[in-house]
C-alpha positions in Angstrom: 175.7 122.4 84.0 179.1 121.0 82.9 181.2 119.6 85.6 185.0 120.8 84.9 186.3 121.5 88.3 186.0 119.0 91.5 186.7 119.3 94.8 187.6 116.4 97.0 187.7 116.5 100.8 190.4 114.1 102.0 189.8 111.9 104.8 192.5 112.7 107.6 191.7 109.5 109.6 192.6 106.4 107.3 196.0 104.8 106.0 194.2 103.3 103.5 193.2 104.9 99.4 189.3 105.6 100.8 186.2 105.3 98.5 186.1 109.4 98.4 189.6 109.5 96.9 188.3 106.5 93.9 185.4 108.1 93.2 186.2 111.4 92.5 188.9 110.4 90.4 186.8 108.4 88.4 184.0 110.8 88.1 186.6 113.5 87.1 187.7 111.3 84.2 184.5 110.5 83.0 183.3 114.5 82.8 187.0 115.6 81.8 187.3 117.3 84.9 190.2 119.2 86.8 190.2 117.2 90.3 192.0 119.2 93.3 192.1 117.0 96.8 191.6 119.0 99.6 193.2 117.7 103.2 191.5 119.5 106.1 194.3 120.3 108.7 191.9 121.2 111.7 193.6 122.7 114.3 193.8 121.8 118.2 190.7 122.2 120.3 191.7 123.3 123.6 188.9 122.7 126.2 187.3 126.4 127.9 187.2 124.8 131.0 191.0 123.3 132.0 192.1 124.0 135.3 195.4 124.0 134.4 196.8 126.1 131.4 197.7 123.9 128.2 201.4 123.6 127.7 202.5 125.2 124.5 204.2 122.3 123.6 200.9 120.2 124.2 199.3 122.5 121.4 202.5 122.5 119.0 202.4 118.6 119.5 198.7 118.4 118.5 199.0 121.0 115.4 201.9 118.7 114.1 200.1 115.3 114.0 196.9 117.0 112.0 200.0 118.4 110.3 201.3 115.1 109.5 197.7 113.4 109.1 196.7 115.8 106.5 200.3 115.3 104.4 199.8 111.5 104.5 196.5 112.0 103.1 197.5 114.3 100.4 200.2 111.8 99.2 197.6 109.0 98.9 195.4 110.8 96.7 198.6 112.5 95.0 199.4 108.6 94.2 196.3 107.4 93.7 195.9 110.3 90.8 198.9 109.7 88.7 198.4 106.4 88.4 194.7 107.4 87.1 195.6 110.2 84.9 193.8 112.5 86.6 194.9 116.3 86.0 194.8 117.2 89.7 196.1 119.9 92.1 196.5 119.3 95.9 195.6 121.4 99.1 196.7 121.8 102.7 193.5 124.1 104.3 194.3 125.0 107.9 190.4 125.0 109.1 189.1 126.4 113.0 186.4 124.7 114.7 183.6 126.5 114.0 185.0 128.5 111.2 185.0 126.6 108.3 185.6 130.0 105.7 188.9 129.1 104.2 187.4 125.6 103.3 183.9 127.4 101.7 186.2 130.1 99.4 187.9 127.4 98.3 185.2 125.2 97.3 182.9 127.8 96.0 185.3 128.0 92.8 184.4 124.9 91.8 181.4 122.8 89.8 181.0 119.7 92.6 182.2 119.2 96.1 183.0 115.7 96.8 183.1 114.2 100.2 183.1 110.8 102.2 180.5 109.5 104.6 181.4 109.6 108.0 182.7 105.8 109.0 181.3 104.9 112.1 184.3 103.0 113.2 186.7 105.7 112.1 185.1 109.0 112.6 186.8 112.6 110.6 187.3 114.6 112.7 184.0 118.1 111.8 182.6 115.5 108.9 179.4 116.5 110.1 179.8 119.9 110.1 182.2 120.1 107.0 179.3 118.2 105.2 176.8 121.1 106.2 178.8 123.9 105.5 179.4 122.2 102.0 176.0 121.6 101.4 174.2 124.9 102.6 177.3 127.8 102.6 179.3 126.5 99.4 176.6 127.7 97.0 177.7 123.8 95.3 176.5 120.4 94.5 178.1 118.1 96.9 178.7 114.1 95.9 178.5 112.1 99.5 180.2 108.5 99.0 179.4 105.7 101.5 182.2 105.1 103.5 181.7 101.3 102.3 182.4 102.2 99.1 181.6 100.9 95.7 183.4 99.1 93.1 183.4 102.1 90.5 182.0 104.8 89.8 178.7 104.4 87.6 175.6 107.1 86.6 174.7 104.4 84.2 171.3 103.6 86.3 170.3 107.0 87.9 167.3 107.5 90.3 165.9 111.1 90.9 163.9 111.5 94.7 161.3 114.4 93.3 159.2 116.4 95.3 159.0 119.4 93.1 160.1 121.3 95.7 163.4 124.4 95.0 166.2 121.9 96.5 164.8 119.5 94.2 164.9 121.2 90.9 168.4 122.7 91.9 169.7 119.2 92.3 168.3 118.1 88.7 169.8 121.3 87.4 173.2 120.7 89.2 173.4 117.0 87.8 172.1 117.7 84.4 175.6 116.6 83.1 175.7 113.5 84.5 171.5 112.9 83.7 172.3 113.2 80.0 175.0 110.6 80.1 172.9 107.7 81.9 171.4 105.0 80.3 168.2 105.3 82.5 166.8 107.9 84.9 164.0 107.2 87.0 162.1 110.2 88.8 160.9 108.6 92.1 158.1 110.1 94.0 157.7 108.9 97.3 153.7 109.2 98.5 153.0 111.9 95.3 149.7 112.4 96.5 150.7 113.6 99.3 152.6 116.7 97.5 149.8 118.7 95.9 151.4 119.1 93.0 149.6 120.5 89.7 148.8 117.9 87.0 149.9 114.6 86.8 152.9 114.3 89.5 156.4 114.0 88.1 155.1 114.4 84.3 156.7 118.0 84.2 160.1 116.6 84.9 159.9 113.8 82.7 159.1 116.5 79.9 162.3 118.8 81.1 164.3 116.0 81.1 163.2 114.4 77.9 164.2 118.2 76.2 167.7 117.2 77.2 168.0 113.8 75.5 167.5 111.9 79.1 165.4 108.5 78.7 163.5 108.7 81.8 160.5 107.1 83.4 158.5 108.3 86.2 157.7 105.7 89.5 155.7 106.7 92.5 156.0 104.6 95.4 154.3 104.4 98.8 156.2 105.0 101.9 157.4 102.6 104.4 157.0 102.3 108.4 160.6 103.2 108.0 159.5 106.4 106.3 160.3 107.8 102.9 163.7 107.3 103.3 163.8 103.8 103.9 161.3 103.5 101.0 163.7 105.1 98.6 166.6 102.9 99.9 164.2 99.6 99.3 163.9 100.9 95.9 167.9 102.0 95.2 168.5 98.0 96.4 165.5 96.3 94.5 166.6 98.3 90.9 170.5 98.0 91.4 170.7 102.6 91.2 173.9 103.4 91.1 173.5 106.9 91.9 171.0 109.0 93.4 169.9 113.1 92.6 168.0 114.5 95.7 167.5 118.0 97.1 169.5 118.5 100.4 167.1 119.4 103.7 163.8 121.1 101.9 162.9 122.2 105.3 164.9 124.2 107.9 168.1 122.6 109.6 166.0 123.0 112.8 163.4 120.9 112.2 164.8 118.6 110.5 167.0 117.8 113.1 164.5 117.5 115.3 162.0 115.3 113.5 164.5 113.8 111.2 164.1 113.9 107.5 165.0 112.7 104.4 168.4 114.0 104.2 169.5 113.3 107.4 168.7 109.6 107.0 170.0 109.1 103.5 173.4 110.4 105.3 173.2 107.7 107.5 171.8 105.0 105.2 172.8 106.0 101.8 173.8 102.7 100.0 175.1 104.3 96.5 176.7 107.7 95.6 174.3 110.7 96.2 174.3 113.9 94.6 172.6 116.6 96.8 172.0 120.3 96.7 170.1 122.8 98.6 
């Protein structure tokens, strides 16, 4: 799939250009993409339970410093895009707690849906839940960033997490742009004999991905105590990756976030760029 229109989500909560804003641009240059940089203005929460009514003014106030928060961050990526080169358009989305649809129209007209880690030490405000909605309502590919950062944008050394399973292939599929540029592609199976899959494990996508010019090998690896998660970070680390194609939450969101996951750890621990789709 050709990647000609990206979406970045802004983060609100920084004074500083942010990996997100970097990457994108320079992942829209390389693919000769159209990059818009979305600012999420999210409007006041006021608390069901206050004794007292909120002052109107209390709520103006609040609306007008997410106001102001979400200008400032359009004018840094605004900036940050002329001086790249970047053809880019910029957005102001008013978005409700718990209704993130103008956000999801918006981002469903495009071919990737960039967005930023969540820092610990500077928290955006709904990351967690704009990072859902993107992933499972959009219909897109999202590109999660570490909030450290990295010092450019490379698919140079790309490392596929393969279970066969529907997320899987869709994230391949999604990514297949960005496959056919790299250098190297490694499918990495994590336990593959634990997967009952037909044949020899990972061979199938090595052949797929061969049709489409990608050099690619096939490594299987054993989990960690840390899980496969931590196994596929050891690897990302020991083979210098630079980015990483995975399916987004193969199982229910439910369960998941119960017994953890993949996903949910790679968003925590993620040490390079990671494409993901459901």
């Amino acid at each position: 799939m050709a990647i000609k229109d990206v979406v970045c989500i802004l983060d609100i909560e920084t004074d500083l250009t942010t990996a997100t804003v970097q990457i994108a641009n320079e992942l829209a240059s390389q693919m000769g993409a159209h990059l818009t940089g979305v600012a999420p203005l999210i409007e006041p929460i006021v608390p069901a339970l206050m004794v007292q009514p909120v002052p109107d003014q209390f709520i103006t106030d609040a609306r007008n410093r997410a106001k102001d928060k979400a200008e400032s961050a359009i004018e840094r990526f605004a900036e940050y895009a002329e001086v790249n080169g970047t053809p880019f358009e910029t957005r102001i989305l008013d978005i409700m707690p718990g209704g993130l649809d103008t956000l999801l129209n918006h981002a469903r007209m495009c071919d990737l849906i960039v967005i930023g880690q969540d820092h610990p030490d500077r928290p955006e405000p709904l990351r967690a839940d704009l990072i859902e909605a993107a992933l499972f309502d959009s219909g897109r590919p999202i590109l999660l960033v570490p909030y450290v950062g990295v010092e450019a944008f490379s698919a140079k050394k790309i490392l596929v997490a393969w279970d066969g399973s529907k997320t899987s292939a869709h994230a391949v599929y999604a990514a297949m742009s960005i496959l056919e540029k790299a250098d190297e592609v490694q499918v990495v199976m994590v336990d593959a004999e634990k997967l009952h899959l037909p044949g020899d494990p990972g061979a199938d996508l090595a052949v797929y991905l061969s049709r489409h010019g990608v050099n690619v090998t096939v490594q299987k690896i054993p989990s960690t105590e840390g899980g496969a998660s931590d196994a596929l970070v050891r690897h990302i680390e020991a083979n210098g990756n630079d980015l990483v194609v995975m399916g987004g939450y193969g199982h229910s969101r439910v369960r998941e976030f119960i017994l953890g996951g993949v996903t949910r750890d790679m968003l925590d621990t993620m040490p390079v760029p990671c494409l993901m789709a459901h």
